[in-house]
Structures are given as structure tokens and as C-alpha cells.
Short mmCIF file of the C-alpha atoms (twelve columns), coordinates in Angstrom:
data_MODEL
# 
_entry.id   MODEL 
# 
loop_
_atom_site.group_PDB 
_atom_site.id 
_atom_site.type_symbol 
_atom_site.label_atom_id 
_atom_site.label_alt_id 
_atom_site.label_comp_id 
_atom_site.label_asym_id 
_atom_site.label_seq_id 
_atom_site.Cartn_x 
_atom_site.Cartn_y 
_atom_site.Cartn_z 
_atom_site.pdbx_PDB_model_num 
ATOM 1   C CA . UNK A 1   -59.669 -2.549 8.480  1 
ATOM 2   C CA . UNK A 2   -60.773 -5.219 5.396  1 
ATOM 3   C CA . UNK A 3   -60.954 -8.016 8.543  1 
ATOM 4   C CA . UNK A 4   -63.352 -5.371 10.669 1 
ATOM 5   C CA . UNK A 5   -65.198 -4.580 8.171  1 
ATOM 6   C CA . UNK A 6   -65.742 -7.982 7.426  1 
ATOM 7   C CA . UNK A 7   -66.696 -9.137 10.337 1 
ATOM 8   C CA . UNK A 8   -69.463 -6.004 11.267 1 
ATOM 9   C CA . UNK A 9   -70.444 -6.660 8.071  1 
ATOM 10  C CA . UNK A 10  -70.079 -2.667 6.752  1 
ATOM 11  C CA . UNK A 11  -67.657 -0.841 4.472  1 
ATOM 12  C CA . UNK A 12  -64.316 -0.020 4.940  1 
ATOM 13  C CA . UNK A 13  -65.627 3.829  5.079  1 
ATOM 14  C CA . UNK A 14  -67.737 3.061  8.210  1 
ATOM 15  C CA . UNK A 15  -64.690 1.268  9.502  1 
ATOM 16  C CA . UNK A 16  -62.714 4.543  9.035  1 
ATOM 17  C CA . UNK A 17  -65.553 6.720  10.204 1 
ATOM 18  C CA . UNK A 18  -65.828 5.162  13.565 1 
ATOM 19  C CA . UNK A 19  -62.216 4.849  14.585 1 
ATOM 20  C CA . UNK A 20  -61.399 8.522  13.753 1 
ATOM 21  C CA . UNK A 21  -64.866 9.419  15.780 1 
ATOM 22  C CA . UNK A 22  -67.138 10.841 12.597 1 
ATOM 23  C CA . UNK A 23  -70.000 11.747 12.390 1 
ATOM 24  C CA . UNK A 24  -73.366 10.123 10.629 1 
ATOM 25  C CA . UNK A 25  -73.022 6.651  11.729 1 
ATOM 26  C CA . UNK A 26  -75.713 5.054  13.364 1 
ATOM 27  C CA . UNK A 27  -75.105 4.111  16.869 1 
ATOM 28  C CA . UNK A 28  -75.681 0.202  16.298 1 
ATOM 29  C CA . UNK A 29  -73.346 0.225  13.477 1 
ATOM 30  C CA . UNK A 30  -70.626 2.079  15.302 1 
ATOM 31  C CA . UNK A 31  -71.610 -0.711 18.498 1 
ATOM 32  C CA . UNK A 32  -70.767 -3.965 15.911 1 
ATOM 33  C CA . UNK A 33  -67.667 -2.059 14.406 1 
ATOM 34  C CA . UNK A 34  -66.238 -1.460 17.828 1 
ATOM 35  C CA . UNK A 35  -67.283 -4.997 19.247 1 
ATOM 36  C CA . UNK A 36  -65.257 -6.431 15.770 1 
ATOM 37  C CA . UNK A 37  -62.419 -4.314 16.593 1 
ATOM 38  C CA . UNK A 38  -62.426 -5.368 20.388 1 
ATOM 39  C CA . UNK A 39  -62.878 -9.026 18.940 1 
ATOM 40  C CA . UNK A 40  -59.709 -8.957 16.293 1 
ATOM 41  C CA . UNK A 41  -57.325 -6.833 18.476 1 
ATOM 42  C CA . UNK A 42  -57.258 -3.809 15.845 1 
ATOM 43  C CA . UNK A 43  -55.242 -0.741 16.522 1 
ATOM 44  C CA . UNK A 44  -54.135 2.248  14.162 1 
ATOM 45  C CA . UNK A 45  -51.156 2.875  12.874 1 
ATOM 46  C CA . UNK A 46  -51.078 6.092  13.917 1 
ATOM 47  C CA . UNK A 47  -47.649 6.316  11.722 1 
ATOM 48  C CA . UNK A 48  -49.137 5.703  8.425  1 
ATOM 49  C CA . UNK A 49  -52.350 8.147  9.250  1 
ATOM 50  C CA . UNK A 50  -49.991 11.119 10.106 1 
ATOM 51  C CA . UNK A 51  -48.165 10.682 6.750  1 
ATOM 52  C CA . UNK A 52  -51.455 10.421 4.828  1 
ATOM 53  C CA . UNK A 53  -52.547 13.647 6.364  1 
ATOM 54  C CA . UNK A 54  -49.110 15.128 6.214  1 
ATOM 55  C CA . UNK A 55  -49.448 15.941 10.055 1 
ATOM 56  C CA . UNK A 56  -47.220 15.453 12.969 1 
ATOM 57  C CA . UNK A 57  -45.968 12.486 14.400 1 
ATOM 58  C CA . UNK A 58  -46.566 13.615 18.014 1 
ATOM 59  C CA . UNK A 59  -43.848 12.703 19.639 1 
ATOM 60  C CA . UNK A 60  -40.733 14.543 20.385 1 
ATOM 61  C CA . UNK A 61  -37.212 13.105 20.752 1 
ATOM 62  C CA . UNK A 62  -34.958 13.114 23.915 1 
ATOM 63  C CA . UNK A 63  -31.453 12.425 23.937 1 
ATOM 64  C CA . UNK A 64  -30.042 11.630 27.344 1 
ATOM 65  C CA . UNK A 65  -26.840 10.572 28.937 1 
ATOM 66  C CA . UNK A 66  -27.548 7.577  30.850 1 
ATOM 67  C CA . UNK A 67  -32.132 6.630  31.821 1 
ATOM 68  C CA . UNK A 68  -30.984 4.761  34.939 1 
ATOM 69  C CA . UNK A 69  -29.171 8.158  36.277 1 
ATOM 70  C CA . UNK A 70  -32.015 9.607  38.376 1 
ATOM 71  C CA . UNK A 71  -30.545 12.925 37.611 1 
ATOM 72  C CA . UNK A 72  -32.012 11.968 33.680 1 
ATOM 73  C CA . UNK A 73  -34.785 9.928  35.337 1 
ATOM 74  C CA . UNK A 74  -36.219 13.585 36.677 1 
ATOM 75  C CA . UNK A 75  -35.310 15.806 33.568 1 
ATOM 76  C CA . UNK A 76  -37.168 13.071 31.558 1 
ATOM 77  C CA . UNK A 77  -40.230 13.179 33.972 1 
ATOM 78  C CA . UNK A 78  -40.128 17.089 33.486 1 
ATOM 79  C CA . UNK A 79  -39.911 16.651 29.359 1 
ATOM 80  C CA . UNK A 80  -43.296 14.504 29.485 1 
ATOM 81  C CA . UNK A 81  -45.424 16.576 31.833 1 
ATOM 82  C CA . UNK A 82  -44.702 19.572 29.110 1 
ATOM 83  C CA . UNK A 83  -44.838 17.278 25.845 1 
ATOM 84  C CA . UNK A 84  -48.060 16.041 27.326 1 
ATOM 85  C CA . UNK A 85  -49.915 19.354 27.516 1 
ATOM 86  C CA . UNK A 86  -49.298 19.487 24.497 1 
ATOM 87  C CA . UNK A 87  -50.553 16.172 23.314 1 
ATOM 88  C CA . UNK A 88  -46.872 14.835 22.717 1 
ATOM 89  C CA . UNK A 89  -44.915 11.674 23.616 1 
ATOM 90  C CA . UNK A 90  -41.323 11.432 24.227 1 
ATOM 91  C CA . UNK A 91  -39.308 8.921  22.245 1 
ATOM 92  C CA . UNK A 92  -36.180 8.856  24.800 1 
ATOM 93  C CA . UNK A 93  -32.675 7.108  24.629 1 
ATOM 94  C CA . UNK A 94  -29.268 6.704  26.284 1 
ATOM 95  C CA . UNK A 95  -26.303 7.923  24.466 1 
ATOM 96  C CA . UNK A 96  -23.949 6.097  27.475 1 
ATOM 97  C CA . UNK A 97  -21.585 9.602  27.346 1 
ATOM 98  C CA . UNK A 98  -20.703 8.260  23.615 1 
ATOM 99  C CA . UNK A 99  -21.050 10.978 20.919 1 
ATOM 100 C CA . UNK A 100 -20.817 7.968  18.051 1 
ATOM 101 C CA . UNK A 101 -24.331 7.013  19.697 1 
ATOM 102 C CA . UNK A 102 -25.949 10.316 20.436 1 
ATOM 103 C CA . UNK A 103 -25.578 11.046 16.781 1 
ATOM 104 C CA . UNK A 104 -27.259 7.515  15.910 1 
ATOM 105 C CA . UNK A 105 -29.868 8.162  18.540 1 
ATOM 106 C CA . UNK A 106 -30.705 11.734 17.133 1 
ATOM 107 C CA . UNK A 107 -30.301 10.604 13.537 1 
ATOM 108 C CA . UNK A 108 -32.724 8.083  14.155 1 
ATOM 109 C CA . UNK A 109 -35.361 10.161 16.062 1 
ATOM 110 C CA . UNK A 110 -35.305 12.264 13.293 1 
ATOM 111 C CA . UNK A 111 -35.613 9.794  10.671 1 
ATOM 112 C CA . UNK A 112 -38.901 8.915  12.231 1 
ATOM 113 C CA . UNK A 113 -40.208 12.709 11.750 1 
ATOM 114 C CA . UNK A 114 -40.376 13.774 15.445 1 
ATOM 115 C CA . UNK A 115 -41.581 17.078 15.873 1 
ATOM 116 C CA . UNK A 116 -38.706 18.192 17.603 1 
ATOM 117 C CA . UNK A 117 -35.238 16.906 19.280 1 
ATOM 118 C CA . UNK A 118 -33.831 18.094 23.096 1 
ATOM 119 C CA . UNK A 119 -30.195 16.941 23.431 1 
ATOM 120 C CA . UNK A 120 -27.787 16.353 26.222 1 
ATOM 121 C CA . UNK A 121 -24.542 16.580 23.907 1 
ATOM 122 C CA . UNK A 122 -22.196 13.557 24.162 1 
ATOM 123 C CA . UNK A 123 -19.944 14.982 21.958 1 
ATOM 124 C CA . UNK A 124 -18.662 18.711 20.679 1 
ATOM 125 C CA . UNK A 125 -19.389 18.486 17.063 1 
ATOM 126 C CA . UNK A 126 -23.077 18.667 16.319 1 
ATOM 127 C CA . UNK A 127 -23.236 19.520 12.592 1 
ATOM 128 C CA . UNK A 128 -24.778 16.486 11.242 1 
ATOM 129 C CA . UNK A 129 -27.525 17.916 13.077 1 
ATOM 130 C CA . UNK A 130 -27.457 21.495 11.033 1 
ATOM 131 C CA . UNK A 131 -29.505 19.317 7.725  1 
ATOM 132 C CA . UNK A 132 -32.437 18.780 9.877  1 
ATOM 133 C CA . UNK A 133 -32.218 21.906 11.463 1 
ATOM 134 C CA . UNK A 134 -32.782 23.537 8.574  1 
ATOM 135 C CA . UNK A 135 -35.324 20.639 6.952  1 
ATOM 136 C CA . UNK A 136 -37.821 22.141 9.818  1 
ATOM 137 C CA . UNK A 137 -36.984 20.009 13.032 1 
ATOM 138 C CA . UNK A 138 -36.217 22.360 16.078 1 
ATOM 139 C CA . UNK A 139 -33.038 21.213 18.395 1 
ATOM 140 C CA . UNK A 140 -32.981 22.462 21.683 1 
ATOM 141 C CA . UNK A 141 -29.822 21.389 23.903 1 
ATOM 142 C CA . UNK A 142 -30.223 20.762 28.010 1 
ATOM 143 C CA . UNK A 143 -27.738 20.789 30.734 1 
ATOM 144 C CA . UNK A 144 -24.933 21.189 28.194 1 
ATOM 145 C CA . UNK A 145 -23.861 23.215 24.661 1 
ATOM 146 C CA . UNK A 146 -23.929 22.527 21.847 1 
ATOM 147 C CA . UNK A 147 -19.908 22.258 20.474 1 
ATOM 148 C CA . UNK A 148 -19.876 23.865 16.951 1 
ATOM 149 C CA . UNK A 149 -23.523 24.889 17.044 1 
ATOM 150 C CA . UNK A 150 -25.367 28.031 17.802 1 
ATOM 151 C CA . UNK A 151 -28.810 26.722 18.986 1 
ATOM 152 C CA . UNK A 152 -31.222 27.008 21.820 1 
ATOM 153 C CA . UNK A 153 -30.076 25.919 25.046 1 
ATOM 154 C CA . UNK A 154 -30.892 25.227 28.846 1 
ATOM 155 C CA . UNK A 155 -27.936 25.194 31.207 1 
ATOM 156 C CA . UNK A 156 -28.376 25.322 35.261 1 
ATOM 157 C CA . UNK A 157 -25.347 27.952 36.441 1 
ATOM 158 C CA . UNK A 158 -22.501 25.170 37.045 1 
ATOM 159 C CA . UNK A 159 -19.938 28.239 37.757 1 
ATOM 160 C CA . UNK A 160 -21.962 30.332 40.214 1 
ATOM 161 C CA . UNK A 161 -22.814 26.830 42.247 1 
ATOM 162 C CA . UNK A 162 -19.231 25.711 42.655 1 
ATOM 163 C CA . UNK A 163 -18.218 29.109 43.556 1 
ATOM 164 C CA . UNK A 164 -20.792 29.139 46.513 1 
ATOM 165 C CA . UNK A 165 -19.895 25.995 47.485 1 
ATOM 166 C CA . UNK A 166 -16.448 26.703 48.066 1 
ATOM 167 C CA . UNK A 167 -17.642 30.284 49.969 1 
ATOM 168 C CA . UNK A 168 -19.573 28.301 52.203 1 
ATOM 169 C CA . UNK A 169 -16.513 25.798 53.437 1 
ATOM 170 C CA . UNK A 170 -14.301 28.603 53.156 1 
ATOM 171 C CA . UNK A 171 -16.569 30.722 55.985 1 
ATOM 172 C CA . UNK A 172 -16.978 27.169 58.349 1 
ATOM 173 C CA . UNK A 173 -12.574 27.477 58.206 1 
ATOM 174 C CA . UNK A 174 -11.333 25.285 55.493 1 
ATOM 175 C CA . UNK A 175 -8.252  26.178 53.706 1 
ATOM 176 C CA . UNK A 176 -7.815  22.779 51.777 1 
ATOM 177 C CA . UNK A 177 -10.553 22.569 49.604 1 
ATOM 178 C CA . UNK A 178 -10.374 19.425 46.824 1 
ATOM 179 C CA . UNK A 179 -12.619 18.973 44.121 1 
ATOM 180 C CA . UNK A 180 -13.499 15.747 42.261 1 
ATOM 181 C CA . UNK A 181 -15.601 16.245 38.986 1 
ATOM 182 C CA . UNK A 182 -16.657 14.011 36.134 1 
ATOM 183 C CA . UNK A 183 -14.591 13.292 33.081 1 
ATOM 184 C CA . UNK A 184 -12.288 16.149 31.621 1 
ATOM 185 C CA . UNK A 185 -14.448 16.323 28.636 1 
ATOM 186 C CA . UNK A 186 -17.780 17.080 29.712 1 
ATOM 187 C CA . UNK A 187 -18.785 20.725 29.732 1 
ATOM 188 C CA . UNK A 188 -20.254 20.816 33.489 1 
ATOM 189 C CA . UNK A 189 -17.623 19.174 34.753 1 
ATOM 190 C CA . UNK A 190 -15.073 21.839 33.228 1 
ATOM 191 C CA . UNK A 191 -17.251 24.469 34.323 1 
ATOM 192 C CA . UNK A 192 -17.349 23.757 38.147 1 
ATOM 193 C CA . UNK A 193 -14.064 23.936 38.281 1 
ATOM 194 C CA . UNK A 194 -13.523 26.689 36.164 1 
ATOM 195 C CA . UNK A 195 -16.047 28.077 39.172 1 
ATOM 196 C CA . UNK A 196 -14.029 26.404 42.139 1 
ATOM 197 C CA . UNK A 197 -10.916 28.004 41.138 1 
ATOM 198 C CA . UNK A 198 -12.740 31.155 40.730 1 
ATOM 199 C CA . UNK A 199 -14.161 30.776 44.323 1 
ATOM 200 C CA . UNK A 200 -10.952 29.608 46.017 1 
ATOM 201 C CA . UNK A 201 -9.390  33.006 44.270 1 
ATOM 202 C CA . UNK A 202 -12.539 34.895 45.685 1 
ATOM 203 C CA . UNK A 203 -11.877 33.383 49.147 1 
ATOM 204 C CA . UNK A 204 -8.057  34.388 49.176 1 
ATOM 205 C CA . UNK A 205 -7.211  30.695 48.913 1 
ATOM 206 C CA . UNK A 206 -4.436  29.449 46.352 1 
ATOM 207 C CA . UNK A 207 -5.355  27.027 43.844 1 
ATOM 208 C CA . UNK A 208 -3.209  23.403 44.436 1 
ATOM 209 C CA . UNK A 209 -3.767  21.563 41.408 1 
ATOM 210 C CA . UNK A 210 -3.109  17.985 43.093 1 
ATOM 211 C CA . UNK A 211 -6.635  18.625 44.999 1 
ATOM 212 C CA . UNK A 212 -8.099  19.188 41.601 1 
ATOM 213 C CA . UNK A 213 -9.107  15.787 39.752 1 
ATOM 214 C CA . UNK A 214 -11.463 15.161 36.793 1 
ATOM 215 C CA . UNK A 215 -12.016 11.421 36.110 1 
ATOM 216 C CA . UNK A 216 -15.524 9.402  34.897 1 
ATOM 217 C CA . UNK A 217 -17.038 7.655  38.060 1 
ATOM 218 C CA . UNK A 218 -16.203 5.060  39.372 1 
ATOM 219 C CA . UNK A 219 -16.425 2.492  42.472 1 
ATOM 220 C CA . UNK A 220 -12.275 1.977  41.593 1 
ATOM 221 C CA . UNK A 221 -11.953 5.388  40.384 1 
ATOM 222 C CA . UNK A 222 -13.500 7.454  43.455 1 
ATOM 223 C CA . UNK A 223 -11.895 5.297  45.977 1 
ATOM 224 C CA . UNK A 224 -8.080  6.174  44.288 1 
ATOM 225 C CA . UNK A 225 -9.102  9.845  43.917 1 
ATOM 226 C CA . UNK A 226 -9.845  9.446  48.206 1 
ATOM 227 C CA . UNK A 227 -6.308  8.495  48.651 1 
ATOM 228 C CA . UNK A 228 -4.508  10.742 46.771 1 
ATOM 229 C CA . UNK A 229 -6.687  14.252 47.834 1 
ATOM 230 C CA . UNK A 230 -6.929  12.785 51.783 1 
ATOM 231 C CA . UNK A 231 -3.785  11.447 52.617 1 
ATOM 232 C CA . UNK A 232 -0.656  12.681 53.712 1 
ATOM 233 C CA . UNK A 233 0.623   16.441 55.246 1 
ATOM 234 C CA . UNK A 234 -1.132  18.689 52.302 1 
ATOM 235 C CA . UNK A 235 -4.659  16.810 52.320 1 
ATOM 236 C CA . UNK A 236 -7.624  18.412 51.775 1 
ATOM 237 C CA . UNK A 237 -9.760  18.360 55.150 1 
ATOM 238 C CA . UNK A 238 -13.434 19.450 52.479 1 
ATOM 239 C CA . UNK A 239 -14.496 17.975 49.706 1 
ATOM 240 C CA . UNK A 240 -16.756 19.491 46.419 1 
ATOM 241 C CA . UNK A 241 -18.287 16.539 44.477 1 
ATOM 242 C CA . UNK A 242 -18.821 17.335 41.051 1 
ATOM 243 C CA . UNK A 243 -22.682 15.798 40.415 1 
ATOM 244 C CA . UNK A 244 -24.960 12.996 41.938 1 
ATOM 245 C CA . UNK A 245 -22.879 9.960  41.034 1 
ATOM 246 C CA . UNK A 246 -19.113 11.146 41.831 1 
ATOM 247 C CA . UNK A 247 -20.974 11.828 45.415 1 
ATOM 248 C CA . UNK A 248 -22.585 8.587  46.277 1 
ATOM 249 C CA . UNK A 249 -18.774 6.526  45.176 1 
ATOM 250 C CA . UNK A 250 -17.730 9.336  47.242 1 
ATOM 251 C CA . UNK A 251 -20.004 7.998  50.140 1 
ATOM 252 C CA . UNK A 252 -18.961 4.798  49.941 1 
ATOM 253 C CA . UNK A 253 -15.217 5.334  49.835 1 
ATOM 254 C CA . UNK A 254 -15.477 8.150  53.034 1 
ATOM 255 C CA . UNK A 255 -17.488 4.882  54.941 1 
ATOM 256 C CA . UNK A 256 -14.602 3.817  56.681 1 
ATOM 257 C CA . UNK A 257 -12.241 7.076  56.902 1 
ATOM 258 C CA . UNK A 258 -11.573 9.300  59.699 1 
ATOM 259 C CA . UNK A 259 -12.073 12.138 60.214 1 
ATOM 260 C CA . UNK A 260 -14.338 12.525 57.711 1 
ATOM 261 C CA . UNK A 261 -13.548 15.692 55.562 1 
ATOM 262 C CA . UNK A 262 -16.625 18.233 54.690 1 
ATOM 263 C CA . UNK A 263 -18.524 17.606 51.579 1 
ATOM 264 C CA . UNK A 264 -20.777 19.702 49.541 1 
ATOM 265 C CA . UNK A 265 -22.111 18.176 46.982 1 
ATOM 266 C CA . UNK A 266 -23.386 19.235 43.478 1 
ATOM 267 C CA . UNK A 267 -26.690 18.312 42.579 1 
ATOM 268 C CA . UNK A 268 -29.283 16.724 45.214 1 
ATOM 269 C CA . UNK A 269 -29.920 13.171 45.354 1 
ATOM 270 C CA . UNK A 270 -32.488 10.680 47.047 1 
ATOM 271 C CA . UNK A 271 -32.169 10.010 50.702 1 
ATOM 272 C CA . UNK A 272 -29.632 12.727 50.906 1 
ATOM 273 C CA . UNK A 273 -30.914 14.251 54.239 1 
ATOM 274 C CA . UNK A 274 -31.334 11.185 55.694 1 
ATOM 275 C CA . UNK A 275 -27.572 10.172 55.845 1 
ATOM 276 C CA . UNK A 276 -25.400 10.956 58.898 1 
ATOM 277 C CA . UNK A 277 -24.579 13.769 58.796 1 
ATOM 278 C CA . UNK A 278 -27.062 14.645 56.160 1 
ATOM 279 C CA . UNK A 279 -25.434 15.644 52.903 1 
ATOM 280 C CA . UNK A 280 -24.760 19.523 52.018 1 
ATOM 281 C CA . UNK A 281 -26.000 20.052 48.490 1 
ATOM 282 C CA . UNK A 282 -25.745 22.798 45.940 1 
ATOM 283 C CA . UNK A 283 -29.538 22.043 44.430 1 
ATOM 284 C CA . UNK A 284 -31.712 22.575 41.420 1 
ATOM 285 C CA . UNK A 285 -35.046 21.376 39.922 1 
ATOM 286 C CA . UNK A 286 -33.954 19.193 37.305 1 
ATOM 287 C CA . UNK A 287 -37.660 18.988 36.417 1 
ATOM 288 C CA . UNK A 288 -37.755 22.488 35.776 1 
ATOM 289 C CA . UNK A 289 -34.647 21.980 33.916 1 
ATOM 290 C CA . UNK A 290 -36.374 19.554 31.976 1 
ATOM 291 C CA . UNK A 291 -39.466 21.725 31.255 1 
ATOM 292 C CA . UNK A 292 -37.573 25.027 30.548 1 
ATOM 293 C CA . UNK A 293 -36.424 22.983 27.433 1 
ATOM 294 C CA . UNK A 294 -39.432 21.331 26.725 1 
ATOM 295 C CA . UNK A 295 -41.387 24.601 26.750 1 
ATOM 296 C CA . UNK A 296 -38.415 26.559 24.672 1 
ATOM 297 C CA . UNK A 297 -38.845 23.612 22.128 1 
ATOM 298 C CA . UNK A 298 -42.688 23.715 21.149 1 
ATOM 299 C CA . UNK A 299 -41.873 27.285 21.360 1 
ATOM 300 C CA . UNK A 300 -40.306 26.773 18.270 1 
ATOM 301 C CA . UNK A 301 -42.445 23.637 17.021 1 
ATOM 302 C CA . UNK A 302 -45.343 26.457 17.320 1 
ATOM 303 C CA . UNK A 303 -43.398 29.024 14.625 1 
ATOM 304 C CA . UNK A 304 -41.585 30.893 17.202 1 
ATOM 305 C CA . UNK A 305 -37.702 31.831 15.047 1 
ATOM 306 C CA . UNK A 306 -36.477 34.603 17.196 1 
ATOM 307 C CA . UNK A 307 -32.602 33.787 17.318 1 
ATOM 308 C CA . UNK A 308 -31.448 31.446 19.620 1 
ATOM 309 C CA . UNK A 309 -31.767 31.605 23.173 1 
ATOM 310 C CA . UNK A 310 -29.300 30.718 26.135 1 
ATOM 311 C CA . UNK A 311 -31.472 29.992 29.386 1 
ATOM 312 C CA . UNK A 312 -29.466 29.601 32.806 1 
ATOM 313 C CA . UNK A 313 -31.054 28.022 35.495 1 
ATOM 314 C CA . UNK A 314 -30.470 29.502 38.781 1 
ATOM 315 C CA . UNK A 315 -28.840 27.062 41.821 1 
ATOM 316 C CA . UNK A 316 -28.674 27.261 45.749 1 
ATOM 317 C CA . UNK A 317 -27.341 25.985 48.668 1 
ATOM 318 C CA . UNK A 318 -28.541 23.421 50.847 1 
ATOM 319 C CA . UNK A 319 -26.683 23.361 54.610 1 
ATOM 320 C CA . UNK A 320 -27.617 19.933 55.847 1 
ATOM 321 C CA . UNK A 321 -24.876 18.868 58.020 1 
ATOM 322 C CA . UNK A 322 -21.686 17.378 55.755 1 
ATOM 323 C CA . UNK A 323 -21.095 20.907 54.543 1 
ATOM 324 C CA . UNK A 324 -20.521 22.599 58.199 1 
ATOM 325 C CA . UNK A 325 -17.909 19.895 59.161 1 
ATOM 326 C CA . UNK A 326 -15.035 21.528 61.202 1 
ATOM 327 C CA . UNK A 327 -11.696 21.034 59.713 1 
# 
């Protein structure tokens, strides 16, 4: 500000007066301070005027598995349009399904005073998080629960979904349903099975635990999970895909194999409808997922302490094509 108002030739006041838009300066003198500021490449630091005026930092934290999932791609795009109404930004990062670095990552959002953290929970033990809980920072958690915390939180219904989704193969005449999730230790993954075994025992159909497999993603992964749940006398002739990226491995690893078993597959995902055949989905708005805990947050960044709230987001069923396979 000492080099702008240097170079206008005014005080550092009328500096300060014209970038925070005051009043009572003349219109020529606000026209060389903005020309000087144009001239040295000045900008505020917005950081050190907040804590001057002990106000907000405007900006939010989000704490995400992975930014190049398009699953998180769309839950972040929901965050900003809600942090933006309210004259937010979102400070986002990847924890990489590593609770070591979602703690770092919401440590350090917090240690630069956002106004308020959302979560997708790496981990089960959140209580480093209880300090700045109670220091005036509101946590709400998104597509998953906290593990040892009672807080806010925004889930989609994981059991009812799977539960439909093995209804729906059931009715088309499958009797050897297989599931393939994510990684034992993620909550969604536990809880569509939890909702496929409760939908197999709603259908009359016993549960075979060899069709049952919970593994992390991937290429190598997917393809060995294809051979064991389609091959031989027992295997399954449908398939329920636990999220977006155990279904597009899937995809690749069904390319080549006949016949192709049924698949329903949770969450939607680009292009989708435009495979052959197109893709049967259990859907949900992720960017209403995404705003649901936006909106819950500056709930509570705006004084709201009723006791903690548990929102499930409803799912349905998309019949495309893969989904109405005969067996």
C-alpha cells in the first residue's frame, strides 16, 4: 500500500479507502490510486484483513476421497454453488482413502480458520476433530459417518438401493446374484451388502458367500473378482457393482466374456446410456448430496445448535438395458 500510495502520490488512508470502496474520496483521486494499483500489480491480502477485523475467512473446507473421481468431481460442484450464495469459497483436497491424510487435510483447513469443514471420512476415529468442534468450527460429514463421533451427517440410502437392485434381477429370473463392492472398510461398501443380503433374503434367495467380494478397485483386481464369481457350475449369471469405479473395471473385464451376466450398477456414471446395452443404474444426485451438506453446514455457521442431524438421501432405479438381461 506504501508503493501505491507512493506512486498516486496520496496517503496510505486514501489507499485503504479506495480498495475497501469508502466513501469521501474524490473521483480523480480514487482514478490515480486505481491506475497505481493496476500499474504495480497490487492485490489484498484478504487473510491479514479478516484477522484485523476478526471476521471470517470465507472459505469453507472440503475433504474428499479422491478430485479426479467424478463421483467427488459432482459433490464438489454441488458444495460451491451453495458456499457461493453465500459468498464462500471451497478450499478442497484428496485424502486418497488414507485416514493419516484426511486428518492432515482437515487439521490444516482448520488451521487456516475456515468457517466450516464437510468430510468424507477416510478413517473411523475422528476425535482430533472434537477440539475444533468445540473451538467454534462446524463439521458436517457426507456420504459416510463419522466413526467415534456424533455429528451432522448426509448419507444417500446405500441399504434400500442394493436391496432394489437385487428385487429388480430377482423379478427378470436370476437366482445367482454376485456382488462386488469397494474395500471391506469403507462404510458404503459394508452397507450395500449388508442391503444385498437383506434383498436376496427378501427375494427367497440364499446368501452364497463366494458371490460376495469386497476388494479396492482395480484394473487387476476386478478382472480376478470376474473369474472367480463367473466361472464354473455355481456362477453368478447378474452382477451388483458396488459404485462408479468397481463398474467401469467391471466394463472392461465383461468386454470379452460371454454371455454377458446382468449388471446393475450403483451410482450413475457418464456415458452410461450410451453403452450397449446401456447400463442399469441405481441413481442419485450427488449434487444434491453435495448441497444437502453444504446447506446443513452454514446452517450451523449461521448459529443454528439444534443436536445433530442424520439426513438420508433417497435413491432409484434406472432400467436401461444391462439390468433386464435374461439369465
Amino acid at each position: 500500500m506504501s508503493d501505491v500510495a507512493r506512486l498516486a502520490g496520496v496517503s496510505i488512508k486514501t489507499v485503504s479507502r479506495v480498495v475497501n470502496d469508502e466513501p469521501a474520496v474524490h473521483p480523480e483521486t480514487a482514478g490515480r490510486v486505481l491506475a497505481a494499483i493496476e500499474q504495480l500489480g497490487f492485490r489484498r491480502n484478504l487473510g491479514a484483513r479478516n484477522l484485523r477485523r476478526g471476521s471470517t475467512t470465507g472459505t469453507i473446507g472440503l475433504v474428499v476421497e479422491d478430485v479426479g473421481n467424478p463421483f467427488y468431481s459432482e459433490l464438489n460442484r454441488g458444495v460451491e454453488q451453495v458456499a457461493t450464495s453465500f459468498g464462500r469459497h471451497v478450499l478442497t483436497g484428496s485424502s486418497n482413502e488414507n485416514s493419516e491424510r484426511e486428518r492432515e487435510l482437515a487439521l490444516e483447513f482448520c488451521a487456516r480458520r475456515v468457517d466450516g469443514l464437510l468430510v468424507v471420512p477416510a478413517g473411523t476415529q475422528h476425535g482430533y476433530l472434537v477440539p475444533e468442534m468445540r473451538a467454534g468450527t462446524p463439521v458436517v460429514f457426507l456420504d459416510r459417518p463419522a466413526g467415534d463421533l456424533v455429528a451432522d451427517t448426509v448419507l444417500v440410502d446405500n441399504l434400500g438401493g442394493t436391496i432394489e437392485a437385487v428385487a429388480h434381477l430377482a423379478q427378470h429370473g436370476h437366482r445367482r446374484i454376485a456382488f462386488l463392492g469397494d474395500g471391506p472398510g469403507i462404510f458404503t461398501a459394508s452397507e450395500r451388502l449388508r442391503g444385498f443380503r437383506e434383498g436376496l433374503v427378501r427375494a427367497g434367495l440364499r446368501y452364497d458367500e463366494r458371490l460376495a467380494l469386497l476388494r479396492t478397485p482395480t484394473r487387476e483386481s476386478v478382472a480376478d473378482a470376474v473369474d472367480r464369481l463367473l466361472t464354473g457350475p455355481g456362477r453368478a449369471t447378474a452382477v451388483i457393482a458396488g459404485n462408479n469405479r468397481v463398474t467401469v473395471h467391471l466394463l472392461r473385464a465383461l468386454a470379452h466374456v460371454t454371455p454377458r451376466p446382468a449388471l446393475v450398477s450403483f451410482d450413475d456414471f457418464e456415458l452410461a446410456d450410451l453403452l450397449d446395452p446401456p447400463v442399469t443404474v441405481i441413481g442419485h444426485d450427488v449434487g444434491r448430496l453435495g448441497r444437502a451438506a453444504a446447506e446443513l453446514l452454514f446452517a450451523r455457521i449461521h448459529g443454528d445448535d439444534s443436536p445433530p442431524r442424520k439426513v438420508v438421501l433417497p435413491v432409484h432405479l434406472l432400467p436401461r438395458g444391462s439390468g433386464e438381461v435374461a439369465p
